[in-house]
Each structure stands twice: as structure tokens, then as C-alpha cells.
N, CA, C and O atoms as a CHARMM CRD file, in Angstrom:
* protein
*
  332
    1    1 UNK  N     -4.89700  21.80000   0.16400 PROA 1      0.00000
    2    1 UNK  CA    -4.92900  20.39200   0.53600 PROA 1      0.00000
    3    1 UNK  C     -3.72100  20.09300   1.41200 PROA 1      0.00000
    4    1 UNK  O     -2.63800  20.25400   0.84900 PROA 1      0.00000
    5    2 UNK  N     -3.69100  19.68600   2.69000 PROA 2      0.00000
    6    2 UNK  CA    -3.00000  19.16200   3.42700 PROA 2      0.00000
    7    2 UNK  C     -2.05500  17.92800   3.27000 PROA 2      0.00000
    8    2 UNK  O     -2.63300  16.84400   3.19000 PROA 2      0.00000
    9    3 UNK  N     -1.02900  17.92500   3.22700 PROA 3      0.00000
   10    3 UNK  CA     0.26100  16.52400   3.04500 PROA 3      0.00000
   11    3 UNK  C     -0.87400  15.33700   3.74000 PROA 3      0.00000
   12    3 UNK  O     -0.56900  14.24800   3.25400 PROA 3      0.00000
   13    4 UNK  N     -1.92600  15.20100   4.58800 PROA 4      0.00000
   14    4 UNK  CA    -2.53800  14.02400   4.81900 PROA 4      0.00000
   15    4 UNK  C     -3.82800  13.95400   4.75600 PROA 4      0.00000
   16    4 UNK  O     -4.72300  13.61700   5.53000 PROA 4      0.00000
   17    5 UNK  N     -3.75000  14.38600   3.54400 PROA 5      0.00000
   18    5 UNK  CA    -5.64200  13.90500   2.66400 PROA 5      0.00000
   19    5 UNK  C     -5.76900  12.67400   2.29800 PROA 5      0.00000
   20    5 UNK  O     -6.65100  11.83800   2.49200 PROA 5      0.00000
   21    6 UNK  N     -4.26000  12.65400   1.44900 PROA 6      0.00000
   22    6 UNK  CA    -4.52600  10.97600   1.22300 PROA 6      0.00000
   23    6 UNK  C     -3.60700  10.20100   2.37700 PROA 6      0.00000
   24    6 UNK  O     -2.47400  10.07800   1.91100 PROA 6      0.00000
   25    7 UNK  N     -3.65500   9.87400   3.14800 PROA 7      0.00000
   26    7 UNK  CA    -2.75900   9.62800   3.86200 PROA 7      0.00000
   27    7 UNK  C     -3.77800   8.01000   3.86300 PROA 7      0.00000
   28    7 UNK  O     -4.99300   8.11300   3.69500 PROA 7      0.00000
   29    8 UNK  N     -3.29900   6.94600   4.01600 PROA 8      0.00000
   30    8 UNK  CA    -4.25500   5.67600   3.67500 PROA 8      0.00000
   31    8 UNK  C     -4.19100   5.10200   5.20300 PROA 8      0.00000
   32    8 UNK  O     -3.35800   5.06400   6.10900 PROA 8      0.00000
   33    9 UNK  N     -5.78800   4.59500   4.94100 PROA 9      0.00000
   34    9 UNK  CA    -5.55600   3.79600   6.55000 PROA 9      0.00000
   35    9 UNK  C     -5.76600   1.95600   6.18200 PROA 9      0.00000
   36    9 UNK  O     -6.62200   1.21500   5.69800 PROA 9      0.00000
   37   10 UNK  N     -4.02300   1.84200   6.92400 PROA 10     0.00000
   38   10 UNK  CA    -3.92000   0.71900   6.01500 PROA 10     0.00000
   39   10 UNK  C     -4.45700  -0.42500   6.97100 PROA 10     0.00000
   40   10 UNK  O     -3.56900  -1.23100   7.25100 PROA 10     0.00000
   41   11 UNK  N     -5.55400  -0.66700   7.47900 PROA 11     0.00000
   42   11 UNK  CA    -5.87500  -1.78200   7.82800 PROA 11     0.00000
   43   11 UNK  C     -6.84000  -1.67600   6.69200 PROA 11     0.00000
   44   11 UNK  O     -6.74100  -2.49400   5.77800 PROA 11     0.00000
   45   12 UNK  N     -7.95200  -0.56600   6.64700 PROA 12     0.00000
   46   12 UNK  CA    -8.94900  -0.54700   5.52400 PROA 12     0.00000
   47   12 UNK  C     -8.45700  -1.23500   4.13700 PROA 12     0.00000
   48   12 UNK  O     -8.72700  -2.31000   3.60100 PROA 12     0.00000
   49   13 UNK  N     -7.62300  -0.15000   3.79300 PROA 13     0.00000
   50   13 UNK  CA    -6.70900  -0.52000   2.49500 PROA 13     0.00000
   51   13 UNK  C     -6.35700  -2.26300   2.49800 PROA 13     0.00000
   52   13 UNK  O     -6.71600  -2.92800   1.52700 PROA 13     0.00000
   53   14 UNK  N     -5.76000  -2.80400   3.45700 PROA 14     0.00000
   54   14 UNK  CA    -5.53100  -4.39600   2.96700 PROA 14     0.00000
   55   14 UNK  C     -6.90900  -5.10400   3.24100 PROA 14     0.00000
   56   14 UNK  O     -7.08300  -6.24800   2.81900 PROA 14     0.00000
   57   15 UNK  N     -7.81200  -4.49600   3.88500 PROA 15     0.00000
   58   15 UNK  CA    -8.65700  -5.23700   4.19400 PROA 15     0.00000
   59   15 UNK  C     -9.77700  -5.20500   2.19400 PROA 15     0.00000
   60   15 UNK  O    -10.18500  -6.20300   1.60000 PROA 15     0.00000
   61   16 UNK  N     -9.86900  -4.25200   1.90100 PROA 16     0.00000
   62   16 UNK  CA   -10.08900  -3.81200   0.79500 PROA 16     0.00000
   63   16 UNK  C     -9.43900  -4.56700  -0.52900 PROA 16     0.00000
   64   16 UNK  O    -10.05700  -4.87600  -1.54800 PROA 16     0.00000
   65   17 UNK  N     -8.04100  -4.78400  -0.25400 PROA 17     0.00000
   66   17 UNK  CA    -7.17600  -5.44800  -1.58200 PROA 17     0.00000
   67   17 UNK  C     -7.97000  -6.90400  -0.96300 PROA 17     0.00000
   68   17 UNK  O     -8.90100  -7.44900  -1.55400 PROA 17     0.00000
   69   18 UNK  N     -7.54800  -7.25300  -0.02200 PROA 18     0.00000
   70   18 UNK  CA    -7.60200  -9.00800   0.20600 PROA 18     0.00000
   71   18 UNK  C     -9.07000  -9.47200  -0.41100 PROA 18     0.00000
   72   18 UNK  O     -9.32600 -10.49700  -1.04300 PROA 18     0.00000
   73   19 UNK  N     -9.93600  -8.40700  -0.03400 PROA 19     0.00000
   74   19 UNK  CA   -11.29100  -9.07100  -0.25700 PROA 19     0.00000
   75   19 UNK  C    -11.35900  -8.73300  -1.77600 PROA 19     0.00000
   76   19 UNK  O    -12.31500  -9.40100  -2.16800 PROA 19     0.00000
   77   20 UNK  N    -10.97800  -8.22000  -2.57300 PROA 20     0.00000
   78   20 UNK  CA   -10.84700  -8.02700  -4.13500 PROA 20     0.00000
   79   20 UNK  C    -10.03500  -8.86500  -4.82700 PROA 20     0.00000
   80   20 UNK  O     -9.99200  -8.83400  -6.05600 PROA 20     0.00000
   81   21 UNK  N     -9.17600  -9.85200  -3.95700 PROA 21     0.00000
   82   21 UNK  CA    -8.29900 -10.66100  -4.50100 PROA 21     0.00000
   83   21 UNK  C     -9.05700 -12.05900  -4.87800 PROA 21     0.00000
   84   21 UNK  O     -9.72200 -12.60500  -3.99800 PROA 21     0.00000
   85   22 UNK  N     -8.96600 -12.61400  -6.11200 PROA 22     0.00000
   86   22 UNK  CA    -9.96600 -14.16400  -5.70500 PROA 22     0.00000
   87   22 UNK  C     -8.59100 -14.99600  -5.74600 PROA 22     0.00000
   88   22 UNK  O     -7.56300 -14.69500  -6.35300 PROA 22     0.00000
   89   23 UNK  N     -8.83700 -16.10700  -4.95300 PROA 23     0.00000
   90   23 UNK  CA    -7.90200 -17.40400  -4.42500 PROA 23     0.00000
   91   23 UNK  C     -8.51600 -18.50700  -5.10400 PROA 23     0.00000
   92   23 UNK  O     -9.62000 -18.52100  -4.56000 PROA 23     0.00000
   93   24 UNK  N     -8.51700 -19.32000  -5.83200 PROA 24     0.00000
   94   24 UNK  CA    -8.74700 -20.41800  -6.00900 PROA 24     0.00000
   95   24 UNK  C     -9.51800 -21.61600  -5.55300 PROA 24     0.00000
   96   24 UNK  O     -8.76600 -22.51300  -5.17200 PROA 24     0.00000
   97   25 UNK  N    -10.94700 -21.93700  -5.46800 PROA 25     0.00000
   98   25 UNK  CA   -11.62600 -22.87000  -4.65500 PROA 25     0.00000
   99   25 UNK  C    -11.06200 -23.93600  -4.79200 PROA 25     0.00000
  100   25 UNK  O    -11.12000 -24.77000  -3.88800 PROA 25     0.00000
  101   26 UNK  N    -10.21700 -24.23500  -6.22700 PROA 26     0.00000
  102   26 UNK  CA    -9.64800 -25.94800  -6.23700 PROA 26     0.00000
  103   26 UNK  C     -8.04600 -25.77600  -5.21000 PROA 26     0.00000
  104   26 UNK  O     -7.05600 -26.43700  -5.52500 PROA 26     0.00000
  105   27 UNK  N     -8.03200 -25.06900  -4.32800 PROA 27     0.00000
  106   27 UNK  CA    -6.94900 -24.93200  -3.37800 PROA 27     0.00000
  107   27 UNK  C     -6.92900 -25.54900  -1.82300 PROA 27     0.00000
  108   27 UNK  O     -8.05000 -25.59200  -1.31400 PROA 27     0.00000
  109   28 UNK  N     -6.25100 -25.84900  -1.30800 PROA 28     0.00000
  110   28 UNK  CA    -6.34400 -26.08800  -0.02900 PROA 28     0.00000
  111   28 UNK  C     -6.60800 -25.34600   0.95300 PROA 28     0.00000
  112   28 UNK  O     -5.64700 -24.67000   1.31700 PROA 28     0.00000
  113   29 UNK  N     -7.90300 -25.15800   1.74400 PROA 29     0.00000
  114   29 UNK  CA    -7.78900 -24.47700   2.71200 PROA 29     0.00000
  115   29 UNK  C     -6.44200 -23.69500   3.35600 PROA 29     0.00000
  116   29 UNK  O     -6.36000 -22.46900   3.27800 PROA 29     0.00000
  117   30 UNK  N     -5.80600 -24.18600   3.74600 PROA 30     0.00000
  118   30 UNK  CA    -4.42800 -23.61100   4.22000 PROA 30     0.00000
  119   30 UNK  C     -3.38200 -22.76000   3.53500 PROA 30     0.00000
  120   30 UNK  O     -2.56600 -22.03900   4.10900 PROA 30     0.00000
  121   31 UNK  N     -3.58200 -23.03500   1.54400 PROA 31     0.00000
  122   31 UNK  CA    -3.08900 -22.54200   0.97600 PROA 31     0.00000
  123   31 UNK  C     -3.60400 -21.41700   0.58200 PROA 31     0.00000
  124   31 UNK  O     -2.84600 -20.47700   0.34100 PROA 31     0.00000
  125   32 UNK  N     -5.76600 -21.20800   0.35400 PROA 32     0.00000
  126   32 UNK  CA    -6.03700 -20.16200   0.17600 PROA 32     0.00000
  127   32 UNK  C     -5.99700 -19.17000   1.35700 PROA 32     0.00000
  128   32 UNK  O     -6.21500 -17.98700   1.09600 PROA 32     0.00000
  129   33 UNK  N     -5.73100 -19.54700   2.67500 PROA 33     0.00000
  130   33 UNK  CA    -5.55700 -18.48000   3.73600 PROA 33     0.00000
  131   33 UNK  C     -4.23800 -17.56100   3.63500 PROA 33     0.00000
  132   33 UNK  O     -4.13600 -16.36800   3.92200 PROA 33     0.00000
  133   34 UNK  N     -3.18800 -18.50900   3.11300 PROA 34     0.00000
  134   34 UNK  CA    -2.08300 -17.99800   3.42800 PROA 34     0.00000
  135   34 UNK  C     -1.75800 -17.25800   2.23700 PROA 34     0.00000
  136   34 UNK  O     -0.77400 -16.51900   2.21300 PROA 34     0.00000
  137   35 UNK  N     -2.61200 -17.42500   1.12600 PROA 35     0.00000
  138   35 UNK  CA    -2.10000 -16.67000   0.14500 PROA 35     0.00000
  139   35 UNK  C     -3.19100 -14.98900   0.42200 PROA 35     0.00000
  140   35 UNK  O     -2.65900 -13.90700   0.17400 PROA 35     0.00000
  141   36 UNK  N     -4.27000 -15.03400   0.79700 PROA 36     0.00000
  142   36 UNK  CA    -5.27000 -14.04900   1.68500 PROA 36     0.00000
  143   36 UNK  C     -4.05200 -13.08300   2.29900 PROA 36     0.00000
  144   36 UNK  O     -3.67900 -11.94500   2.01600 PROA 36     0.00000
  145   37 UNK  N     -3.65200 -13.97300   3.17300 PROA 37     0.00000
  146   37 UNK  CA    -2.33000 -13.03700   4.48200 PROA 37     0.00000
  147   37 UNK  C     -1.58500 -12.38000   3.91900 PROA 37     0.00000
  148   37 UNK  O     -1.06700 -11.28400   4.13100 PROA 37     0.00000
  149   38 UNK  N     -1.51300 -13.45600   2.79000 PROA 38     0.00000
  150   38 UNK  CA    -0.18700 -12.71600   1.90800 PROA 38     0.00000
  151   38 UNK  C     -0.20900 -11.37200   1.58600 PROA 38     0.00000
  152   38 UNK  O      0.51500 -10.45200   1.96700 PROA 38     0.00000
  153   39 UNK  N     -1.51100 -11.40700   0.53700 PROA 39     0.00000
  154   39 UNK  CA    -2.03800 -10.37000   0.11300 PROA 39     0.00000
  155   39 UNK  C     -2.46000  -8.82200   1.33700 PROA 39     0.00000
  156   39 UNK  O     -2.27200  -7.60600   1.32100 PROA 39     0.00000
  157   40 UNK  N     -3.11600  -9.85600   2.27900 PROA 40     0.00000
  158   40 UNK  CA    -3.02100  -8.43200   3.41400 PROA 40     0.00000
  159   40 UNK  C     -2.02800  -7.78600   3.69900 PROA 40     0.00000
  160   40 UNK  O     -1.78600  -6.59400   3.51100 PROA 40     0.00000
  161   41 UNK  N     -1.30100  -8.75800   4.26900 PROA 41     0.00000
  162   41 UNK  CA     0.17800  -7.95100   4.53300 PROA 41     0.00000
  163   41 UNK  C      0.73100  -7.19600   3.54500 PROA 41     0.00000
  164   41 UNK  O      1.00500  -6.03300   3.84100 PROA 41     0.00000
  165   42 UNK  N      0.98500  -7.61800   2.32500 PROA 42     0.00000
  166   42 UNK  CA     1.73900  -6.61100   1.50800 PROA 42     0.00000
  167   42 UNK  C      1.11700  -5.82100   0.87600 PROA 42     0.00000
  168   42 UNK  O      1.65200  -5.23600  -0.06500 PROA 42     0.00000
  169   43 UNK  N     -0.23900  -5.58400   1.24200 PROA 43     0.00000
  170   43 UNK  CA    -1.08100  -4.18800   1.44200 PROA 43     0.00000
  171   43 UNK  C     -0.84400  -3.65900   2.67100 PROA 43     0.00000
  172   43 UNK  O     -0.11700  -2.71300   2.36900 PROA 43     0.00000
  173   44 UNK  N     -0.95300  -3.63100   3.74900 PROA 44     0.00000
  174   44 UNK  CA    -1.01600  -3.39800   4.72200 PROA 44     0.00000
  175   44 UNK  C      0.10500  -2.26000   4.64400 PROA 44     0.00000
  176   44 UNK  O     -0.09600  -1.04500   4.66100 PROA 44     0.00000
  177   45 UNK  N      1.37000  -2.94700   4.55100 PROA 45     0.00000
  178   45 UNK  CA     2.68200  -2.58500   4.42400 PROA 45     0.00000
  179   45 UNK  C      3.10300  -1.90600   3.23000 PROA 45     0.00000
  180   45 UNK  O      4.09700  -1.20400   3.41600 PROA 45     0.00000
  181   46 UNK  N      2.56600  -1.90300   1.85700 PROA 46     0.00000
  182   46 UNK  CA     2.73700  -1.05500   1.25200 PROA 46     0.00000
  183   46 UNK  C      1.77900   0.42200   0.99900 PROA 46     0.00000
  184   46 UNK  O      1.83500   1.28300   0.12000 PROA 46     0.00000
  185   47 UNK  N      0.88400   0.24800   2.23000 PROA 47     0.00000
  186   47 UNK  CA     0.20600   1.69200   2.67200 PROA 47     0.00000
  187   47 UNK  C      0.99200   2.53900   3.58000 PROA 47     0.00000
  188   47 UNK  O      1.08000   3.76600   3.52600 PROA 47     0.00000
  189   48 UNK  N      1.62800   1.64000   4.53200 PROA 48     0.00000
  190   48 UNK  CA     2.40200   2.23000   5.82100 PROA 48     0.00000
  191   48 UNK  C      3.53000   3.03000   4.84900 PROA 48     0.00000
  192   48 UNK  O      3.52800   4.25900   4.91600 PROA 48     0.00000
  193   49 UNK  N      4.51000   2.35300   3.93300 PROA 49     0.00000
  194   49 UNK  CA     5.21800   2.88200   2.94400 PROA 49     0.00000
  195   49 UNK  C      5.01000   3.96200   2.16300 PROA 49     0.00000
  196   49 UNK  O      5.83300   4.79800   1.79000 PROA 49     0.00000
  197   50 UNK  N      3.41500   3.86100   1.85800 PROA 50     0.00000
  198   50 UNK  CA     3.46200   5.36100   0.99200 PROA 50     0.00000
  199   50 UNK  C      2.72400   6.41300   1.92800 PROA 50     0.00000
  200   50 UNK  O      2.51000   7.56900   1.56600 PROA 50     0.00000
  201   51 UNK  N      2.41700   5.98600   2.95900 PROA 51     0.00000
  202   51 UNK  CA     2.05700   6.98500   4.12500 PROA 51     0.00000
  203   51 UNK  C      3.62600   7.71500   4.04800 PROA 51     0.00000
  204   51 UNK  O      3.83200   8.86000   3.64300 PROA 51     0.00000
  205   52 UNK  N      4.64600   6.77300   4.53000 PROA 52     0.00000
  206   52 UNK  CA     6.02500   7.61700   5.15200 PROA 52     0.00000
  207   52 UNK  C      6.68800   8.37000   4.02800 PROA 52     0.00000
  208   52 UNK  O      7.37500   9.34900   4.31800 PROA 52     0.00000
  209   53 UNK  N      6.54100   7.98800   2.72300 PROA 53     0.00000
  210   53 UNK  CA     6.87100   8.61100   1.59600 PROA 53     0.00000
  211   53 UNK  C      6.27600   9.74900   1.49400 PROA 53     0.00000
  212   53 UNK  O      6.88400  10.75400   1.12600 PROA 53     0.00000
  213   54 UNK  N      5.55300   9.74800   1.67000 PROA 54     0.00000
  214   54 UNK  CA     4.31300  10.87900   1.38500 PROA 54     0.00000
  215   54 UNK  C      4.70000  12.07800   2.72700 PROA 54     0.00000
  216   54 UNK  O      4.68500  13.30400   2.61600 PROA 54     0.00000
  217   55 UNK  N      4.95200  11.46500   3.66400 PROA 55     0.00000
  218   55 UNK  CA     5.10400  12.33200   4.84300 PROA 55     0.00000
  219   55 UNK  C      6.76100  13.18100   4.33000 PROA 55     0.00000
  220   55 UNK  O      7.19300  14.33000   4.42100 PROA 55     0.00000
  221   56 UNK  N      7.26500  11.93900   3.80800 PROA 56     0.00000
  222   56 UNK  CA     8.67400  12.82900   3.94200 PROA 56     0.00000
  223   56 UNK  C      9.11300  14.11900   2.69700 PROA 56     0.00000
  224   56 UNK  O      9.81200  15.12200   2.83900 PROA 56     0.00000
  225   57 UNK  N      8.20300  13.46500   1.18500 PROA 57     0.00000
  226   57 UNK  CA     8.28900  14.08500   0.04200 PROA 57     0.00000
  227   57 UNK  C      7.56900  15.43600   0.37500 PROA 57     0.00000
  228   57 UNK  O      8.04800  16.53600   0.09900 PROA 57     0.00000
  229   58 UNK  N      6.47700  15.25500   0.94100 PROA 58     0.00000
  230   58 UNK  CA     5.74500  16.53700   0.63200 PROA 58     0.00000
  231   58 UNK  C      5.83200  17.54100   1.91500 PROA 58     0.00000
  232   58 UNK  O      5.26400  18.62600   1.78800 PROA 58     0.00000
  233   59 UNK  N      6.50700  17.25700   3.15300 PROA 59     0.00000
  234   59 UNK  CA     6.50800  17.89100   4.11600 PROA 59     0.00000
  235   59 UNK  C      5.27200  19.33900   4.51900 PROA 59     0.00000
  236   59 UNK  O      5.58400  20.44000   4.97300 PROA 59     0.00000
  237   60 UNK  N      4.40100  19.02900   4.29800 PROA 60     0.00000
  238   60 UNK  CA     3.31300  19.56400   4.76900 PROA 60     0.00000
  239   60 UNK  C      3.01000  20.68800   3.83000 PROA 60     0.00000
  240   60 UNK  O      2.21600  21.56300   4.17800 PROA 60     0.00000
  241   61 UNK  N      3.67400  20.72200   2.50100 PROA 61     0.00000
  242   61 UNK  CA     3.45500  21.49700   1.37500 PROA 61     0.00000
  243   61 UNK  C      1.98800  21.05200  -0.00600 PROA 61     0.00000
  244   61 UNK  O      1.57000  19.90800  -0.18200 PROA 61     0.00000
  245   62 UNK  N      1.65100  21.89200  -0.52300 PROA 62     0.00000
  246   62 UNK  CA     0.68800  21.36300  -1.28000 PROA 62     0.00000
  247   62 UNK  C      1.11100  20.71200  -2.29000 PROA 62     0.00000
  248   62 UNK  O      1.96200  21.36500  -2.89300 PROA 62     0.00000
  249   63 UNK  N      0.90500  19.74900  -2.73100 PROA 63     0.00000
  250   63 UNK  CA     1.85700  18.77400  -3.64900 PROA 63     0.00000
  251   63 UNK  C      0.92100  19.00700  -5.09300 PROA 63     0.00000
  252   63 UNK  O     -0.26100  19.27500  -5.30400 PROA 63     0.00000
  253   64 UNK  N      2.13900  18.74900  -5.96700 PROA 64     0.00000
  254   64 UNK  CA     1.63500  18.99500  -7.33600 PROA 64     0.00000
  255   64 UNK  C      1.89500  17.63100  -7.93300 PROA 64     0.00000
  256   64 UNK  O      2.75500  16.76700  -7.76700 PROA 64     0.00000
  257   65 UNK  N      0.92300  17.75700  -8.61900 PROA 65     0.00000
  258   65 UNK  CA     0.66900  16.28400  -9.53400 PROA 65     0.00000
  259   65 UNK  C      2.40900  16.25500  -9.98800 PROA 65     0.00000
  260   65 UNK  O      2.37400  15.08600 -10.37200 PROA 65     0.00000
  261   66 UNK  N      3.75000  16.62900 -10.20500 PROA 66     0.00000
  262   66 UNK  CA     4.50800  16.33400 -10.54100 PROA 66     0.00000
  263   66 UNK  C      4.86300  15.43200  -8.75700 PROA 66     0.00000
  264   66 UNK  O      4.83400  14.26300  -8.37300 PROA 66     0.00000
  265   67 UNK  N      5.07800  16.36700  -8.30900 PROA 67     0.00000
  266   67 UNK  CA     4.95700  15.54900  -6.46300 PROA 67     0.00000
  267   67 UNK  C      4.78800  14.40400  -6.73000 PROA 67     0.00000
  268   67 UNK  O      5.75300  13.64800  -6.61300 PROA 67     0.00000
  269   68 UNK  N      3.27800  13.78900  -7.25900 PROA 68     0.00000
  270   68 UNK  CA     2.82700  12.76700  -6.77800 PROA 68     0.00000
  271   68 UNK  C      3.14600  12.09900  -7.71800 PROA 68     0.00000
  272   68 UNK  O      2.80700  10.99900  -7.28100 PROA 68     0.00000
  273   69 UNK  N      3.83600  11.76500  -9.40600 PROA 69     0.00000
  274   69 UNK  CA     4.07500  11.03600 -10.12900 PROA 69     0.00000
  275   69 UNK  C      5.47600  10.53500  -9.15200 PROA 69     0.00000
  276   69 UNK  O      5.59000   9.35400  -8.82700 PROA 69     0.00000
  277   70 UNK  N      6.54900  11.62900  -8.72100 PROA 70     0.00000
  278   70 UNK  CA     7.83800  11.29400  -8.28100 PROA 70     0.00000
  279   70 UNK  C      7.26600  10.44900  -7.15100 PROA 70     0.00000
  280   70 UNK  O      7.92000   9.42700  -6.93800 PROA 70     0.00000
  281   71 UNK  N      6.16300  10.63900  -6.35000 PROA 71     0.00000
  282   71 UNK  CA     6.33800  10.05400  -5.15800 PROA 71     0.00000
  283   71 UNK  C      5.80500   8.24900  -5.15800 PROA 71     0.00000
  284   71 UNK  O      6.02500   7.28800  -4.42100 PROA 71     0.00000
  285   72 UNK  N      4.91500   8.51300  -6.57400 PROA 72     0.00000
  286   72 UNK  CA     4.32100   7.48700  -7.25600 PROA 72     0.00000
  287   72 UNK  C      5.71700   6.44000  -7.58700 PROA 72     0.00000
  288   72 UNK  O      5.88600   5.29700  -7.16100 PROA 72     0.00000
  289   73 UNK  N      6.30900   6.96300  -8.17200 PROA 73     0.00000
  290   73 UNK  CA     7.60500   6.05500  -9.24900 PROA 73     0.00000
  291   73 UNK  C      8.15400   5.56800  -7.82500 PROA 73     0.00000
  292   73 UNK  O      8.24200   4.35400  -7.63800 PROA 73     0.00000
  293   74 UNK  N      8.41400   6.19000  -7.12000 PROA 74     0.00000
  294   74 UNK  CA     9.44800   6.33500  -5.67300 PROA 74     0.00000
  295   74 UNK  C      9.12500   4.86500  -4.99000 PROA 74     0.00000
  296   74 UNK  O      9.97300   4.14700  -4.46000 PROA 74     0.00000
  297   75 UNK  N      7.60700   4.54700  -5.12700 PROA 75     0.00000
  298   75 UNK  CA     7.15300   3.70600  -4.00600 PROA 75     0.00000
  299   75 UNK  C      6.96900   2.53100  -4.97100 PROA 75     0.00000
  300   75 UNK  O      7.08700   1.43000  -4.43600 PROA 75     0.00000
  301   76 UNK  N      6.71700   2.53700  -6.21200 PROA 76     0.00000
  302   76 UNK  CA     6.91800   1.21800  -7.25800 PROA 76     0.00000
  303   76 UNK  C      8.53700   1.17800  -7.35100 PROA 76     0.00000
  304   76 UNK  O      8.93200   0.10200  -7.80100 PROA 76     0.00000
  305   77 UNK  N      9.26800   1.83300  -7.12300 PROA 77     0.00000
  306   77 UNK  CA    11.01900   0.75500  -7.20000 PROA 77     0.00000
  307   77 UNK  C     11.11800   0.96000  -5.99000 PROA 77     0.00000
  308   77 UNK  O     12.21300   1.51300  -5.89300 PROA 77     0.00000
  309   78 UNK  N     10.64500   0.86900  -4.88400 PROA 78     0.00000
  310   78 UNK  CA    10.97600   0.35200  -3.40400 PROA 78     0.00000
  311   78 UNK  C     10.32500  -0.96000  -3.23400 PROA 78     0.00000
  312   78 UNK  O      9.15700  -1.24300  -3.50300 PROA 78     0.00000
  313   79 UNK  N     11.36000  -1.81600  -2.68800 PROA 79     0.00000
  314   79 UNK  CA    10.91400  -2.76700  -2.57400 PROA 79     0.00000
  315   79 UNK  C     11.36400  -4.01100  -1.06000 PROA 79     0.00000
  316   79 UNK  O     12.42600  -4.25100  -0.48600 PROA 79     0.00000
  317   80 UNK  N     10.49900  -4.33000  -0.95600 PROA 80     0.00000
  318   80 UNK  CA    10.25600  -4.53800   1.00400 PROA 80     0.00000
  319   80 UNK  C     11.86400  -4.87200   1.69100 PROA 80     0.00000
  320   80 UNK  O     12.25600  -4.36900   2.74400 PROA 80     0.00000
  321   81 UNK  N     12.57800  -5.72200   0.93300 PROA 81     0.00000
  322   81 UNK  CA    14.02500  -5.56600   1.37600 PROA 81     0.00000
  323   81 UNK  C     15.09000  -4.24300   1.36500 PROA 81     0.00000
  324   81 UNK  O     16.16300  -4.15600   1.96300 PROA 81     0.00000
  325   82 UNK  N     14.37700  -3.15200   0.40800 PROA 82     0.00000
  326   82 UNK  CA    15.16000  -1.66600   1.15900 PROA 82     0.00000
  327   82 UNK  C     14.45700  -0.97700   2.17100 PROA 82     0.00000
  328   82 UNK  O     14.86600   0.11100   2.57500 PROA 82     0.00000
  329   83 UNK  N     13.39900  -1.52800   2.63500 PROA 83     0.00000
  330   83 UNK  CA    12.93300  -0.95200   4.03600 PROA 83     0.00000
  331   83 UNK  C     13.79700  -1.17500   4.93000 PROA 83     0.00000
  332   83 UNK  O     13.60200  -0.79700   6.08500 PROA 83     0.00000
């Protein structure tokens, strides 16, 4: 298995979270969009993140489920202000 099997394509990926997310009908138009964006974006961006994690941890080696717990933990305590 190649370092980019899972490699995520993150427009799919947020496009995927946003539409799985439900928003509230008793909301304001403006508020359920922006909370939508919200949600895209910090999918979007936390695919691009474990794309580069992934690129840098496993450097084109076959990764072992220990790999992917470290690379797992790695990308849940990163958080968008240490980018």
C-alpha cells in the first residue's frame, strides 16, 4: 500500500461532512449558511492537514496500524492556530 491510498480529497470530504451536518430550520437563513461554511471549511482544512501529516509521517513507507494511531493522535492535538 502506497503513503497515498488514503490520501483524502478534501473538497469531497467537506462536501460530505457539511451535507451530514443538520443546522437548525428554527435558524436564520444567514446563520444556517454560515454555520454550513463553517463546517466546510474545517473539513476542508482538516483533510489538507492529515494529507500533509500523512505525507510527512509515512514518507512513502508502508505504514503500520501503529503509524496510523501516532498519526491519528498527531492530527486530534493539532489545532488550526499551530498551523
Amino acid at each position: 500500500m502506497a503513503n497515498d491510498d488514503l490520501k483524502l480529497d478534501q473538497k469531497e470530504f467537506a462536501k460530505m461532512i457539511a451535507s451530514s451536518h443538520q443546522v437548525s430550520d428554527e435558524l436564520d437563513p444567514e446563520t444556517i449558511v454560515k454555520r454550513k461554511l463553517t463546517i466546510y471549511l474545517t473539513a476542508y482544512y482538516l483533510a489538507e492537514k492529515f494529507n500533509d501529516l500523512q505525507a510527512q509521517s509515512l514518507n512513502g513507507e508502508k505504514p503500520s496500524n501503529q503509524d496510523y494511531q501516532q498519526l491519528l493522535k498527531q492530527l486530534q492535538e493539532t489545532k488550526f492556530g499551530d498551523w
